[in-house]
N, C-alpha and C positions, 0 to 999 in steps of 0.2 A: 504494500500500500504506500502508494507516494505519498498522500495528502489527505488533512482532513478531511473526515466526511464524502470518503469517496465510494464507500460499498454499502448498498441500503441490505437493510435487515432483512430476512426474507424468512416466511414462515407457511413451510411445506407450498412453497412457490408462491408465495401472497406476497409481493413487497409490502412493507411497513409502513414506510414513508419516513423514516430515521437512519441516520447512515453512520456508519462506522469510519475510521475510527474518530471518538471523542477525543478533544480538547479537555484534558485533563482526566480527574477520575471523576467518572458520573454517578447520581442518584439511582441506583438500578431500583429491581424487585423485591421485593422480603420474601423469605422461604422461613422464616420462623417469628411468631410475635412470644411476649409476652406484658402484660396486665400487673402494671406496680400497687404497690397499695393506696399509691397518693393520685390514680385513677389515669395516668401517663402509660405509653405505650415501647417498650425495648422492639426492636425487630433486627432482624439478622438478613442479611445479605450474602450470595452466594457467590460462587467461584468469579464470576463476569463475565463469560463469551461459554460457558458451556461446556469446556472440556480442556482437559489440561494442555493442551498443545498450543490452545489460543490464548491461554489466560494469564503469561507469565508478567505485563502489565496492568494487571488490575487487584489494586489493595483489596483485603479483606477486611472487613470491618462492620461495626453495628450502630445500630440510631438510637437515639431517644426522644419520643416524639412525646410531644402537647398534642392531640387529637382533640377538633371538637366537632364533634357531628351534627350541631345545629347550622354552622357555616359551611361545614365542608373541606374543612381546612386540617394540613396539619403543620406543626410548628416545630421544627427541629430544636432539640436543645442542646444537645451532642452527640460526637463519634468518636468511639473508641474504634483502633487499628489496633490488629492483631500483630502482635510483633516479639520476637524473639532473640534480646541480648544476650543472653546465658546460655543459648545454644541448647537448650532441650530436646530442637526437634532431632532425631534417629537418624535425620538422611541431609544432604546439601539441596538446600533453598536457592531460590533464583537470586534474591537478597546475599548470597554466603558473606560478601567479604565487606559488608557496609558494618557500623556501628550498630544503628539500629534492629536490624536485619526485619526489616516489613515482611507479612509474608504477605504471595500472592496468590494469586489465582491458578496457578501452575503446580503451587506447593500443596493444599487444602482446596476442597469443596467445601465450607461450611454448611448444611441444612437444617442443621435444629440445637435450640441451648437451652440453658437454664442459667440457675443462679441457684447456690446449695454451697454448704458450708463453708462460706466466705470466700466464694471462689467464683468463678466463670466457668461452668463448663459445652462443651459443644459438640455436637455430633457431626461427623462429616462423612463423605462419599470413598476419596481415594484408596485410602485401606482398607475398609474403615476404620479410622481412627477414631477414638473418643479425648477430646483435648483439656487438659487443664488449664484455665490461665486464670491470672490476678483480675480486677476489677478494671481494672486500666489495659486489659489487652494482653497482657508479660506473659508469657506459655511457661504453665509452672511446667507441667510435664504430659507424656504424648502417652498411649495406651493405645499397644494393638487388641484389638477384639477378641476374644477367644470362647468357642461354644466347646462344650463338653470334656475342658480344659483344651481344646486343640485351635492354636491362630485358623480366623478365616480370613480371606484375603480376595480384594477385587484384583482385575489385570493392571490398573493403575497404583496398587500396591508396588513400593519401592524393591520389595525383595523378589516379585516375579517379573522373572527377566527370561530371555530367549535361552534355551538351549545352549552350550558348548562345541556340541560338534552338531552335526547333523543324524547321528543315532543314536546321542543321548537324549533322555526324557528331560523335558523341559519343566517347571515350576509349577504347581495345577493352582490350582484356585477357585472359590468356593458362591463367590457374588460378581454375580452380574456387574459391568460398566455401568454408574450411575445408580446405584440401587442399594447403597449402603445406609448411617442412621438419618430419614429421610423426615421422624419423627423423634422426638425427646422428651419424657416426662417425670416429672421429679414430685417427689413424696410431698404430703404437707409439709413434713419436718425437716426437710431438708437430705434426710438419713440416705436414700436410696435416689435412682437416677432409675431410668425406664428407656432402656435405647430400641426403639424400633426400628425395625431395617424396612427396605422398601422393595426388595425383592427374597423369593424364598431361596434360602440354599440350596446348592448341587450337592446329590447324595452321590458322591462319586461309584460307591456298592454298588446301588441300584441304578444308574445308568438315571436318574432321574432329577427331577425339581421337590422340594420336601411337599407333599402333598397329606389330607387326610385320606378316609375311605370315600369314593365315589369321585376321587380326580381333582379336588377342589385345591388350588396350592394355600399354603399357609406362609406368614410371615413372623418371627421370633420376636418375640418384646426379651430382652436381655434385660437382668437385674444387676444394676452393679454400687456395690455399699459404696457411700462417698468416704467416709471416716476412715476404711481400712485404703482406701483406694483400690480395688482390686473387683472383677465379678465375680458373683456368686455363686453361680456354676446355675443360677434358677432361671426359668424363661416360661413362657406362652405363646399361645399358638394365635398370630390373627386368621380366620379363613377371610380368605377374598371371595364377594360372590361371583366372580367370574376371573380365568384365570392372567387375565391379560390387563385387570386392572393395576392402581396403585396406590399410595398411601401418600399425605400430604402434610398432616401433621399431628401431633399427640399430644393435648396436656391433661391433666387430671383434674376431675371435682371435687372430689374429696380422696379419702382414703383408700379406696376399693374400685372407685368408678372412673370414665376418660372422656375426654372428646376425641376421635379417630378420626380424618378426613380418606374417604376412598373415591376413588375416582374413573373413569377412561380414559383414555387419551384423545376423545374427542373437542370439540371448539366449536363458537358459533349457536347462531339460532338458526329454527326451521326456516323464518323469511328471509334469511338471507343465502340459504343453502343453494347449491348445485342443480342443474338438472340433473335427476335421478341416472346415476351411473357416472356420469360428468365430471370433470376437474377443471375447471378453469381458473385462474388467476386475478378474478374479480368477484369469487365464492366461495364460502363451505362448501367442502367434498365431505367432510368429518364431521355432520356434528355432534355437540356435547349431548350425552344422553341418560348418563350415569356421573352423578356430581352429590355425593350424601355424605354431613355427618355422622358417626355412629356412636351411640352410647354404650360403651362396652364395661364389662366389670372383670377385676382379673383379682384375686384376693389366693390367701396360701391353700384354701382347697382346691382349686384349677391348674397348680403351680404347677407346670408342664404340661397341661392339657389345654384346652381351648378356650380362648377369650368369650366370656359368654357377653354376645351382641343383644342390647335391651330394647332396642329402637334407634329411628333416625331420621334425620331431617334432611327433606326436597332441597337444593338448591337451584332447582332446577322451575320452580315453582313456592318463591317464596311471597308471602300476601301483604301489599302492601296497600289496605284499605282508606291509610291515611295519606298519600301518593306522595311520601315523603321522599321515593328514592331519585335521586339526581340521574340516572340513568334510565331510556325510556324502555314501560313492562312491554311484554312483550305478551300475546291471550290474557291480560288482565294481571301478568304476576311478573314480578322483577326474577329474572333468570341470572344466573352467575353461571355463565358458558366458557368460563377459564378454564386452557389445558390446566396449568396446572397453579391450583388451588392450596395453598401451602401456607396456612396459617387457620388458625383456631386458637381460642382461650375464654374461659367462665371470666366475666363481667362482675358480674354481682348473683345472689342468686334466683333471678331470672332471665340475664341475658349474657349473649356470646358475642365476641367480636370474632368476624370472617375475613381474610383477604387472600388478594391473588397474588402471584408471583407473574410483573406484568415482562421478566428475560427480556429486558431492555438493550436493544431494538427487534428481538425476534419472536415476538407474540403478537395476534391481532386474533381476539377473539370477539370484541364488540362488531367492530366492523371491517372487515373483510382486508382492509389495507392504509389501515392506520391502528398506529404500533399501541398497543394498551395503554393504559395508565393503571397505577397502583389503587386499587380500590381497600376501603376495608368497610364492612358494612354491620349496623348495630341490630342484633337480634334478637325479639322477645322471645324465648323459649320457657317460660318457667314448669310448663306440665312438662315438656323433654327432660330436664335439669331435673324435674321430680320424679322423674320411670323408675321402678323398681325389677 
């Protein structure tokens, strides 16, 4: 790329109308929120262009926003950069030889944190890794994954690499590109952490993807105590209702219970769809058709068997009789047709805040060819929040 602003966004052939590359580092997506006590919103921000090869210019880091939903508005208050002077992280950073050593985009996928004993922590994609850091970003310390005492590892994990010769076996690995902790949920108390991954593991034995009886894949909620630092060897099972869906974010309600986001990979509404069969570049071909929160309960009676699902919420069909939403309904109801939908968190107890992940400049799921905006939308749920 010679020059700014010279390659538009494009989203499964839709230009955006946003062009790459930026003039500094930009406001991108959130793939993770969370809900302060003093009613302020933290969100987390991902790799930046999508995959480690593109991203080794783009800071990681997080916001702190003033949101107010009667205007519309949100009010930045700070950004913390993830950054590593003490060298914690396992492998060489694109940063290695600065003071600072920022990481980037190339080093971490961030997609889901928290905040648990006095620390920062984060779930990310490339290993996956589960990260420690200070309040201010400083990476106390890195933690590979490990199910059933044994590391799992994506192909963008540091230590799978190619082959030696050409008839030695190569490195194997256990998570899919992209599908590592996509969700993250931490205890009231702080004590435990909830790393959900976003895709099921490869059972190398069986030649297969971890599924239950009747074909349905499953995805691992990992327990890992904060205090000892270490997992606990405990997990649950999410089933997906179909096996091609995904996961988008995780926080908890209380003790026992969560908000789950599952998804398609679809985008768009019905009026603005393709002709049937069709692909054109002025349409949905795909659209969103499968877009639910789940209320799920995972407590030490299930503890390795299955996330028992309570109910869940349309966003596909959310009612807004007092036409409070800034975006136009669509058959009467405010539709959220984001691929991907990557944030959830309990409000108070009866509402939730939702938002998208709007992958600045390569999403357009309002309208066909203009690049999203980050939305986050206030929702009265209190009979959901109350399922048993």
């Amino acid at each position: 790329m010679e020059a700014i602003g010279t390659v538009e966004g494009d989203s499964y052939g839709r230009r955006t109308g946003v062009s790459l590359p930026f003039k500094g580092q930009p406001l991108q997506g959130h793939s993770g929120i969370k809900r302060m006590p003093d009613g302020s919103f933290w969100t987390l921000t991902d790799n930046g262009a999508g995959a480690k090869a593109n991203s080794p210019d783009f800071m990681l880091y997080l916001n702190h926003y003033k949101v107010d939903f009667k205007s519309g508005r949100f009010q930045r208050l700070k950004t913390v950069f993830l950054h590593d002077p003490d060298k914690k992280v396992p492998f060489r950073i694109v940063q290695e030889g600065t003071k600072q050593r920022y990481l980037s985009g190339s080093d971490f996928d961030p997609e889901s944190f928290q905040f648990a004993g006095g620390s920062l922590w984060i779930g990310e994609e490339f290993g996956p890794f589960l990260i420690q850091a200070d309040l201010n970003g400083k990476v106390l310390a890195v933690f590979d994954t490990l199910v059933d005492g044994k590391p799992v590892r994506s192909p963008d994990h540091p230590a799978v690499t190619t082959a030696g010769a050409p008839d030695a076996k190569a490195p194997g690995f256990q998570v899919k590109r992209s599908k590592g902790f996509e969700g993250m949920a931490a205890s009231k108390d702080g004590s435990r952490l909830y790393a959900l991954l976003e895709g099921p593991l490869w059972n190398e034995e069986a030649k297969a993807y971890e599924s239950v009886e009747g074909g349905r894949q499953y995805l691992r909620v990992l327990e890992f105590d904060v205090k000892a630092r270490q997992w606990t060897g405990r997990h649950w099972k999410y089933v997906l209702e179909a096996n091609h869906h995904a996961i988008g974010d995780f926080n908890l309600i209380d003790d026992t219970t969560g908000l789950i986001i599952e998804r398609d990979n679809g985008e768009g509404t019905a009026d603005r769809a393709c002709p049937e069969g069709g692909k054109r570049a002025d349409c949905f071909h795909d659209i969103a058709k499968f877009k639910r929160i789940y209320k799920g309960e995972l407590t030490d009676a299930n503890a390795g068997g299955e996330l028992r699902k309570i109910g869940y919420i349309d966003l596909l069909a959310i009612q807004d009789p007092n036409r409070l939403a800034r975006k136009p309904l669509n058959d009467g109801v405010l539709k959220f047709p984001f691929f991907t939908i990557e944030n959830v968190d309990v409000v108070d107890a009866t509402h939730i805040v939702v938002g998208n992940d709007n992958n600045l400049p390569f999403s357009s799921s309002r309208e066909p060819n203009q690049a999203d905006d980050n939305e986050l939308v206030l929702l009265e749920v209190g009979e959901f929040l109350r399922a048993r």
